[in-house]
C-alpha positions in Angstrom: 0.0 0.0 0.0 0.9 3.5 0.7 3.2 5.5 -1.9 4.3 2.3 -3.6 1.0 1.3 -4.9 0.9 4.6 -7.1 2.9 3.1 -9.3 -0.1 1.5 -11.4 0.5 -0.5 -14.7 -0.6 2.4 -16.5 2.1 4.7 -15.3 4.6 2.3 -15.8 3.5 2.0 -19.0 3.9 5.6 -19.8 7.1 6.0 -18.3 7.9 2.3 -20.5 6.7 4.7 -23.8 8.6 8.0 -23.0 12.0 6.2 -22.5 11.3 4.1 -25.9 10.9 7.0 -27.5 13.6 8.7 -26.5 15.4 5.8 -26.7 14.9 5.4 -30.6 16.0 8.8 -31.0 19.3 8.6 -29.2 20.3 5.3 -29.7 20.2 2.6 -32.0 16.7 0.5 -31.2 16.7 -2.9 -30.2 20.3 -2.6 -28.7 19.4 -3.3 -24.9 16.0 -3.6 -22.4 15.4 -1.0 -20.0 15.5 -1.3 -16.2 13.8 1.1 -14.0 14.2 2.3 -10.4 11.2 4.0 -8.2 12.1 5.9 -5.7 9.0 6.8 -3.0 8.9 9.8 -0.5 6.7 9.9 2.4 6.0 12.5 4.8 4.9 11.8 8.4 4.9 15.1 9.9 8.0 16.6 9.8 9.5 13.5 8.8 10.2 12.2 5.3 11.5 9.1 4.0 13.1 7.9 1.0 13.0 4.1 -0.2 14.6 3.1 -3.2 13.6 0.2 -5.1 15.8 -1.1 -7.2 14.4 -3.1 -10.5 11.1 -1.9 -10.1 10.0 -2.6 -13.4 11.4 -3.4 -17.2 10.9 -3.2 -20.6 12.2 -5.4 -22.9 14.0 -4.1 -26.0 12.0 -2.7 -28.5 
């Protein structure tokens, strides 16, 4: 739960799109999947807290 479950399928789909995208028009297509990290900050009053999660999702090469 919490800030973690905002990452839905359909945003990591869109975040998937924008980096194929810019992906094609940068480098050669196909070359390599793509690995992406999440990192979630909470507040708690005065508090905040910053998880990384490594591998959160892929993409295989397009």
């Amino acid at each position: 739960g919490g800030a973690v479950s905002s990452i839905s399928n359909l945003k990591q789909q869109k975040i998937i799109k924008t980096a194929q995208i810019f992906m094609q028009k940068f480098q050669k297509p196909g070359s390599h999947g793509m690995r992406f990290d999440a990192l979630i900050l909470q507040q708690c009053d005065d508090d905040i807290t910053v998880d990384w999660i490594p591998n959160a999702f892929y993409a295989d090469p397009f």
